[in-house]
C-alpha positions as CSV (number, residue, x, y, z in Angstrom):
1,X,64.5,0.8,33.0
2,X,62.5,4.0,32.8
3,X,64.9,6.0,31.1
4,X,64.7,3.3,28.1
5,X,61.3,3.5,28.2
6,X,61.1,7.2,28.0
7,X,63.9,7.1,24.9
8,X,61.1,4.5,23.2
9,X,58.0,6.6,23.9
10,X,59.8,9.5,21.8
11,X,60.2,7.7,19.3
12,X,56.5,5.8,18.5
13,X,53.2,6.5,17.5
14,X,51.3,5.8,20.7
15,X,52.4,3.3,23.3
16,X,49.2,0.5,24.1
17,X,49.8,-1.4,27.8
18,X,47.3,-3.9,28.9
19,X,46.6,-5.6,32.0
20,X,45.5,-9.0,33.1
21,X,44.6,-10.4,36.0
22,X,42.5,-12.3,38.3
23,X,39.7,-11.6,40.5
24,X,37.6,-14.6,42.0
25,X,37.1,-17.4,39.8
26,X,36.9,-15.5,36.6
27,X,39.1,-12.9,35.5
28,X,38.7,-9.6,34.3
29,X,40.7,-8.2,31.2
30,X,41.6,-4.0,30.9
31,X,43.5,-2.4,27.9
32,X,43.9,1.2,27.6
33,X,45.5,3.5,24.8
34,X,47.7,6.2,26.2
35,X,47.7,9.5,25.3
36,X,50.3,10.6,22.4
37,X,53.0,12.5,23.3
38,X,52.7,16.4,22.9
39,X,53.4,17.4,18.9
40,X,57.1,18.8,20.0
41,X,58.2,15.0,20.9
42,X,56.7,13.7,17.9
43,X,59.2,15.8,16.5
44,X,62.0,14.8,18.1
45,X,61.2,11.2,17.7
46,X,60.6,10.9,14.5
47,X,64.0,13.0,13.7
48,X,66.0,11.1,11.6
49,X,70.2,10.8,12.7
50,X,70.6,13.0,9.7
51,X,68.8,15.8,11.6
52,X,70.2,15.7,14.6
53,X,72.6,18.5,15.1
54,X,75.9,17.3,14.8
55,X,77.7,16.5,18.1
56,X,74.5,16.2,19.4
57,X,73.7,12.5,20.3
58,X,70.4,11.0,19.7
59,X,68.0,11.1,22.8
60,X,68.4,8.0,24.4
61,X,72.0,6.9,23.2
62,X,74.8,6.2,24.9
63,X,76.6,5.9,21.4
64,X,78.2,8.4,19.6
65,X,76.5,10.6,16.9
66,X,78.3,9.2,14.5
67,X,76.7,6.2,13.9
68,X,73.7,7.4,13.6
69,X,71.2,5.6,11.1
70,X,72.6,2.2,13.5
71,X,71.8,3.5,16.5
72,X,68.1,4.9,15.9
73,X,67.4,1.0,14.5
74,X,68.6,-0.3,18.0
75,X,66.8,2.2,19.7
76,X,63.5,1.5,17.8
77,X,63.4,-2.1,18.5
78,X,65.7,-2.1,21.8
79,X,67.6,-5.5,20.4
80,X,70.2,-4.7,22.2
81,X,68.3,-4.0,25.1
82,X,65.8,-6.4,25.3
83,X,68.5,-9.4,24.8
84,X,70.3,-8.7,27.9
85,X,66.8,-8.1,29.7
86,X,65.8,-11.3,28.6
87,X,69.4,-12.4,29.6
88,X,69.0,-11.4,32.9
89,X,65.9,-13.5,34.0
90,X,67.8,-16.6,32.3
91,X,66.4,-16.2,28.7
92,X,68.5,-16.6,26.1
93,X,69.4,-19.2,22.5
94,X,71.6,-21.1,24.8
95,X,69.0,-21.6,28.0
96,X,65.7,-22.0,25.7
97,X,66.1,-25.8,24.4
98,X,66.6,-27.1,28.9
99,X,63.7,-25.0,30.0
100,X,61.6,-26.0,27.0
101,X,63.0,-30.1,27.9
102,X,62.2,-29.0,31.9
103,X,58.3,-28.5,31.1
104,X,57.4,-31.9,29.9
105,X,55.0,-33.9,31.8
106,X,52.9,-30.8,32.8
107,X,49.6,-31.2,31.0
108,X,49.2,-27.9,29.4
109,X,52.1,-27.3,28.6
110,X,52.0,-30.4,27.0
111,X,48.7,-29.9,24.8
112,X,50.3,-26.3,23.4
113,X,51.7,-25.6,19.5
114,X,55.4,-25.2,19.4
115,X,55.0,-21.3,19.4
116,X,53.0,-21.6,22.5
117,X,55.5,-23.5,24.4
118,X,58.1,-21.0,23.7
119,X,55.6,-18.4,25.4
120,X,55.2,-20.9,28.0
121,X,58.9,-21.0,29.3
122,X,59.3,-17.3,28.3
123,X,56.7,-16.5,30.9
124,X,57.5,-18.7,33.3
125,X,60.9,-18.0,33.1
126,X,60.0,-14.3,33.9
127,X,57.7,-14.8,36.7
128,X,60.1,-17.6,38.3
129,X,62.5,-14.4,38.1
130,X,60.4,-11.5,38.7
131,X,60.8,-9.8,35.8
132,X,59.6,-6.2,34.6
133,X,59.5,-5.5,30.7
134,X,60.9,-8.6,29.1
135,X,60.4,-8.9,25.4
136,X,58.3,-11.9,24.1
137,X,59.2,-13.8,21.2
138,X,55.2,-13.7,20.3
139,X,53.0,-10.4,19.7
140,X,49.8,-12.1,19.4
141,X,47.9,-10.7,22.7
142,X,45.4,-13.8,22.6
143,X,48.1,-16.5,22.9
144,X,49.8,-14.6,25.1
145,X,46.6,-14.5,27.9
146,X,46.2,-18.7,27.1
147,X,49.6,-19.4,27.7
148,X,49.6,-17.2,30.5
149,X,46.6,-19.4,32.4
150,X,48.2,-22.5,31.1
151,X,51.3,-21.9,32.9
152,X,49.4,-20.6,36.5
153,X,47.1,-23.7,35.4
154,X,50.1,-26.1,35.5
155,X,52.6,-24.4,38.4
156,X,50.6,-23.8,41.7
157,X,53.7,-23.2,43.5
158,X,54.0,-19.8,41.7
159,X,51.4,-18.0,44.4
160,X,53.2,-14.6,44.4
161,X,51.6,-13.8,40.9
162,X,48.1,-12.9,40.1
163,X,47.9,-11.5,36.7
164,X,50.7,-9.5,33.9
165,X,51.1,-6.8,32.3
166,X,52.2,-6.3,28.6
167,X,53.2,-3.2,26.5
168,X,53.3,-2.7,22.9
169,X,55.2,-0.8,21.1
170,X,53.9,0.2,17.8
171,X,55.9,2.5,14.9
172,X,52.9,4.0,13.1
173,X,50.0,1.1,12.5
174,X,53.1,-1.8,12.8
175,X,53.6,-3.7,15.9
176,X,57.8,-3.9,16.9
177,X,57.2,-5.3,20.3
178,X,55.5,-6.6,23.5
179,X,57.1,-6.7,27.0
180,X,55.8,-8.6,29.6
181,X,55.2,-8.0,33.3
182,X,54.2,-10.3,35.7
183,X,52.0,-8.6,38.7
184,X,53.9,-9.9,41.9
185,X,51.7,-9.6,44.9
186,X,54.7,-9.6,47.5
187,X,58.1,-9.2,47.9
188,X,61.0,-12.3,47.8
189,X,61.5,-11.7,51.2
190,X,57.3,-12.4,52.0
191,X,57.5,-15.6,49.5
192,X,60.1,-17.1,51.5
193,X,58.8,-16.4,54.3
194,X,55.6,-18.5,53.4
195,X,57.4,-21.1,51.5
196,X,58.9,-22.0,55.0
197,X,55.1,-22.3,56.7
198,X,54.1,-24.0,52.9
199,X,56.6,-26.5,53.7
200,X,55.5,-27.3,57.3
201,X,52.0,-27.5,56.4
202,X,52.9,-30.4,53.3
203,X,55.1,-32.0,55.8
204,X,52.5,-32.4,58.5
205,X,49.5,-33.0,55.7
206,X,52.2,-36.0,54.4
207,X,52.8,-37.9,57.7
208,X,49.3,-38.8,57.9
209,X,49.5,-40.9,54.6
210,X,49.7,-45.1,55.4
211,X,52.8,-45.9,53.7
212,X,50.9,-48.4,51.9
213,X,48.3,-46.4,50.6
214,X,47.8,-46.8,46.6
215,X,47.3,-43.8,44.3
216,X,43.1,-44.0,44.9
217,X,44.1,-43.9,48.7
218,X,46.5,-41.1,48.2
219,X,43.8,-39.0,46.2
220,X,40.7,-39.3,48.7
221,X,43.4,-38.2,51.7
222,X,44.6,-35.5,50.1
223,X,40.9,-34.7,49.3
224,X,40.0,-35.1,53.2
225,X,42.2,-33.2,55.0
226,X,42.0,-30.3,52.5
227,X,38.2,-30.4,53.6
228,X,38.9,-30.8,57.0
229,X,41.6,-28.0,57.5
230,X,39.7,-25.4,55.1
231,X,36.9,-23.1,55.7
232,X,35.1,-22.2,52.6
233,X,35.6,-18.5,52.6
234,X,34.7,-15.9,50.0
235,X,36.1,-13.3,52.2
236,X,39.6,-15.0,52.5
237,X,43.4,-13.7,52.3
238,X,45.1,-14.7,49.0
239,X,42.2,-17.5,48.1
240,X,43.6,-17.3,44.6
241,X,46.2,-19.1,45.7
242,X,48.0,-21.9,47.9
243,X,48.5,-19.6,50.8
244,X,44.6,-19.5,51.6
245,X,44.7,-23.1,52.3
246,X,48.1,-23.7,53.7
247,X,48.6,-20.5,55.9
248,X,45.3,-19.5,56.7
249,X,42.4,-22.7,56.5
250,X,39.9,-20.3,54.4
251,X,39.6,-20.0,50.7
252,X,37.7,-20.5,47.9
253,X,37.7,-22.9,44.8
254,X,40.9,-22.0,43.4
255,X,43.1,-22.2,46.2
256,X,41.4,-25.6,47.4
257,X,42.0,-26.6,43.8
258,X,45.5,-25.3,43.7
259,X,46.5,-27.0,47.4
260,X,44.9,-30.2,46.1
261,X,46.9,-29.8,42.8
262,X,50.4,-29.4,44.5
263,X,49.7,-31.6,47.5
264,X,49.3,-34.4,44.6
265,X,52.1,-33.1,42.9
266,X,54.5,-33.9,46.0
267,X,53.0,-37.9,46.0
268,X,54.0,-37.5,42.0
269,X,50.3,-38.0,41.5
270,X,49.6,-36.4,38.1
271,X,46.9,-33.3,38.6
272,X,46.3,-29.7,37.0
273,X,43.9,-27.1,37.5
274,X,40.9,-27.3,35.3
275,X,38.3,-23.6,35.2
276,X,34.8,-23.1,34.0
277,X,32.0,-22.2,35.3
278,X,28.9,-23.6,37.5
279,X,25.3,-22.9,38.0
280,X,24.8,-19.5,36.4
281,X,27.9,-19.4,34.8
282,X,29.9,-18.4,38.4
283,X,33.7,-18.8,37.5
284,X,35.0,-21.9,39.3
285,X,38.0,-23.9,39.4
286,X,38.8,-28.0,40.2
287,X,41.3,-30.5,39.1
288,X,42.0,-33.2,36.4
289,X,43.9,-35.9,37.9
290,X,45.4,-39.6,36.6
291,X,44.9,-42.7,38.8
292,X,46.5,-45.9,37.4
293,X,47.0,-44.9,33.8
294,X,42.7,-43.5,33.8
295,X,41.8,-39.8,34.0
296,X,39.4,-38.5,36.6
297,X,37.8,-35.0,37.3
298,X,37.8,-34.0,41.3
299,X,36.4,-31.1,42.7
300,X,37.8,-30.4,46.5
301,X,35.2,-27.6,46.7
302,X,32.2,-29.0,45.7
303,X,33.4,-32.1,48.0
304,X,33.0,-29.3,51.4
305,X,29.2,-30.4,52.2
306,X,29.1,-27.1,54.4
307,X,29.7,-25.1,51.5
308,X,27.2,-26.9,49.5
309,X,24.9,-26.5,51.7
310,X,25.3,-22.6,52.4
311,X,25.4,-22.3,48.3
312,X,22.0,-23.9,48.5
313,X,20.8,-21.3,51.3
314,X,18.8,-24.6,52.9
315,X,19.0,-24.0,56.5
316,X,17.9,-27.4,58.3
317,X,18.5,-27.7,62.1
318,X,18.8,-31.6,61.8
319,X,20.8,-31.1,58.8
320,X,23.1,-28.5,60.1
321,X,24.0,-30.8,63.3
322,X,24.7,-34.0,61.4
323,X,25.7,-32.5,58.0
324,X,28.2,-34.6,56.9
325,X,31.7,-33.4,56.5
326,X,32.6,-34.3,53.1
327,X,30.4,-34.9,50.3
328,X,32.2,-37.4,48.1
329,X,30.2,-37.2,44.6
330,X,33.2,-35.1,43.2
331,X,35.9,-37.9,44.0
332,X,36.8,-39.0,41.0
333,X,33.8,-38.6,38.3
334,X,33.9,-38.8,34.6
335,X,33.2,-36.1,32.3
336,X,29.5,-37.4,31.9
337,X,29.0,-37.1,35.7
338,X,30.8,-33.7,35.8
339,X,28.9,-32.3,32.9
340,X,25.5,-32.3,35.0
341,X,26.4,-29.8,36.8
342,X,30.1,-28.2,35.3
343,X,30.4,-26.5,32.8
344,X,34.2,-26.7,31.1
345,X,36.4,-23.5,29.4
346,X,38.5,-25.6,27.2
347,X,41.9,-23.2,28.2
348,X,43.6,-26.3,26.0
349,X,42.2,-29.7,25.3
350,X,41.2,-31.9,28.1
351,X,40.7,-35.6,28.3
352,X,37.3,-37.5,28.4
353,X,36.8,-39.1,31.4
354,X,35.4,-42.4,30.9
355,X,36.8,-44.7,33.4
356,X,35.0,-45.1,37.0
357,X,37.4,-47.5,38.5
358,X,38.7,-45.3,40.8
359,X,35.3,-43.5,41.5
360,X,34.9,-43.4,45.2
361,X,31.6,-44.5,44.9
362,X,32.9,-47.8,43.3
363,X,35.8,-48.0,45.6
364,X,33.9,-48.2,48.4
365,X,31.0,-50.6,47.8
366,X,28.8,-48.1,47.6
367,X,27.7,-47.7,43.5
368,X,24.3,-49.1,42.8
369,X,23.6,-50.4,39.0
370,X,20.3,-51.7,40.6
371,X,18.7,-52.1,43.5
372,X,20.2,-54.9,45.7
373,X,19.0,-56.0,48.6
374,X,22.3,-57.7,50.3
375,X,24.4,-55.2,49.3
376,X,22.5,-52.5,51.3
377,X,22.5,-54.8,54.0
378,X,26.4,-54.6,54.0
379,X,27.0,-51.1,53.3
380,X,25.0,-50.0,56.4
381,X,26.3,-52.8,58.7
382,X,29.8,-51.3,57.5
383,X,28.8,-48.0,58.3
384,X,27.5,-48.7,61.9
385,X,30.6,-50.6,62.7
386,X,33.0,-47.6,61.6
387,X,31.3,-45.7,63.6
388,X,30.2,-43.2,61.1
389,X,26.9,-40.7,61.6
390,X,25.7,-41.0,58.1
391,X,25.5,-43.3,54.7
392,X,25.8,-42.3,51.2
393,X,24.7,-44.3,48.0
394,X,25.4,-43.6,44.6
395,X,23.1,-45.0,41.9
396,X,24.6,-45.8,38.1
397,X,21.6,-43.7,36.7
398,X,18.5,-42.0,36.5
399,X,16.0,-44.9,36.2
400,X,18.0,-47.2,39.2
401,X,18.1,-43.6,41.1
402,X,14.2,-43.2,40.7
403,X,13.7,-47.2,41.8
404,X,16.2,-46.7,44.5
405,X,14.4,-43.5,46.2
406,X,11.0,-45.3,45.2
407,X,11.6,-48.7,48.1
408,X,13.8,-47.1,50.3
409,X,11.6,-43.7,50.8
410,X,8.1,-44.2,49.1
411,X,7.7,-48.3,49.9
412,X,10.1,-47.1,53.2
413,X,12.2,-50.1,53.3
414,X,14.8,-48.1,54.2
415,X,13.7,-48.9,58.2
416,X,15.0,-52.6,57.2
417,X,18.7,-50.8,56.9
418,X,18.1,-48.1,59.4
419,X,18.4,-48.6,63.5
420,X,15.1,-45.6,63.9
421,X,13.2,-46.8,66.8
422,X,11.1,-43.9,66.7
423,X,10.6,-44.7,62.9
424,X,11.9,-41.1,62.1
425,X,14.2,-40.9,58.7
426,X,16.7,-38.3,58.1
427,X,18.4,-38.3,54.4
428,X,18.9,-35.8,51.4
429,X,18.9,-36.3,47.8
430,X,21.1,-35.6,44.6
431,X,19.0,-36.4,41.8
432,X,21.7,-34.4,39.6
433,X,24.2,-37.0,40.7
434,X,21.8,-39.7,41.6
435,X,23.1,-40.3,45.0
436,X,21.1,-40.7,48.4
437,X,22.4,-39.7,52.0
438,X,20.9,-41.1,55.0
439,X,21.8,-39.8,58.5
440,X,22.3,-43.1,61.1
């Protein structure tokens, strides 16, 4: 492979090789011209077969010189080269039609051009492969980094990868070509190694799930236990990926969004990863899933109360003993609900979230549209007999959020609910989501 790619550099202009890859939430793009080659190799390069002494054969060719003006064009453009590449990582006229009809059903691959998806199972192809300089159909750097994300976006099971490299190859001001790279973080021996503990951690995560449990059920345990076997961790091992949350327990919002995304995706729950951004435009990353035919944003993260609250920097003693363990306003919100708070980078089109039916809120008796009386009654008597240390309430808007907070805090009827003998009230506010949480 380097020889070839010495015999190319001798014969182009300048060589251009770019890098992408990821770091945090956002990622971080570098492009850098090489030098040209010294004036002697331009020379040689651009030495047409006519030149070349006879009996001599042309750098790089395995030919002989008689064929000349042939051999320079396969050189050039490496056709010959570049097929059985793309041959050996299982590229080829023949394969392209099953591994384009082996993509459908994942959502962004789904929402691309025909172009794109030809990209798409080029580079997936590769990574699944691990392979190093593989010509692309495509030269257009831009679709290349979208297609890129889309496929990381829809394939969380690819966690040895964190970003590619591409070269061109230009002959004067043309483009000829652009190989691709992907940048494998470990070996084939390592990834097997953690598929195996992968695989043990699904298994174990799985055989907690009642049989019976409907696809809302399957989505707020999967959303649970990722909260209650991860440590939000900015410092952690691999938290781009799976391996943060299944090896280790620590990571940050893209590897709780990618373990959500594939533990769903072994229930055959539709979910992909969805980035954008959040308070001052920090990067973040959570999931779009489908419940019953009806779309739903969920964000695992933002669902880890601990990590709200050490985002916030609040530092209440009360708070810190009774915090609740999971915050539950990012089960299953529309885009409306996300928008107050989430900001979306539209990778490829996504859905509009309209539907609350499956919003936890709603699912568990516990979505206001005004203030009633009776039903407070029964969602803290259901609360004291599970047992649990803390009640949350979500209101169906701004003005039933302010009357809400108004009796239960200003007018204190909230001591008509609450066992407080010593008339002492413990609760925090979300006035972004317009939910109230009240410690029992």
């Amino acid at each position: 492979m380097d020889g070839k790619r010495t015999n190319v550099i001798l014969l182009i202009c300048f060589l251009m090789f770019g890098t992408l890859f990821y770091n945090g939430c956002s990622k971080t793009e570098r492009a850098e011209e090489l030098q040209p080659p010294p004036a002697a190799l331009y020379e040689d390069g651009e030495r047409t077969p006519e030149e070349e002494p006879e009996g001599e054969p042309a750098p790089g060719s395995d030919s002989e010189p008689d064929s000349g003006k042939e051999k320079v064009t396969e050189w050039m453009t490496g056709d010959k080269d570049d097929d059985t590449i793309r041959q050996s990582v299982g590229l080829s006229a023949e394969t392209i039609p099953d591994l384009l009809a082996g993509q459908k059903g994942y959502y962004s691959f789904q929402q691309l051009g025909e172009d794109e998806k030809l990209i798409y199972v080029e580079i997936l192809q590769i990574l699944l492969e691990r392979g190093e300089e593989v010509r692309l159909t495509s030269m257009d750097t831009d679709k290349i980094e979208k297609v890129f994300q889309c496929v990381l976006n829809d394939h969380p099971e690819i966690f040895y990868v964190d970003g590619y490299t591409f070269t061109k190859y230009t002959l004067g001001e043309e483009l000829k070509k652009i190989t691709f790279t992907g940048t494998y973080l470990v070996d084939e021996e390592e990834t097997e190694k953690r598929k195996e503990g992968i695989d043990a951690y699904v298994k174990k995560c799985l055989a907690g799930l009642p049989e019976e449990a409907d696809e809302y059920e399957k989505v707020k345990y999967v959303y649970e236990y990722i909260i209650n076997h991860t440590e939000y961790d900015a410092n952690a091992a691999d938290n781009q990926n799976i391996c943060s949350v299944f090896l280790y327990g620590h990571s940050v919002c893209q590897g709780y969004a990618k373990a959500f995304q594939y533990l769903l995706n072994e229930l055959d729950i539709f979910s992909t990863l969805v980035i954008g951004s959040v308070s001052q435009g920090e990067g973040h990353a959570w999931n779009l899933v489908k419940i019953d035919g009806e779309y739903y944003y969920v964000d695992p993260t933002w669902g880890d109360a601990s990590y709200q609250m050490e985002e916030s920097g609040e530092n209440n003693e009360y708070e810190g003993e009774h915090l609740p363990t999971i915050n539950y306003d990012y089960l299953c919100v529309t885009t409306q609900q996300l928008g107050r708070t989430h900001t979306i980078e539209h990778v490829v089109e996504l859905p509009e979230c309209t539907s609350m039916k499956a919003n936890y809120y709603v699912r568990e008796g516990a979505y206001f549209t005004s203030v009633d009386e009776d039903k407070l009654g029964e969602l803290f008597e259901r609360e004291y007999a599970k047992g649990t240390t803390y009640v949350t309430l979500k209101c169906s808007g701004e003005e039933v959020y302010e009357q809400m907070e108004n009796i239960l805090i200003g007018e204190q009827e909230i001591f008509r609910y609450l066992d407080s003998p010593d008339g002492v009230v413990a609760y925090a506010d979300n006035a972004e989501q317009f939910s109230l949480s009240f410690w029992l």
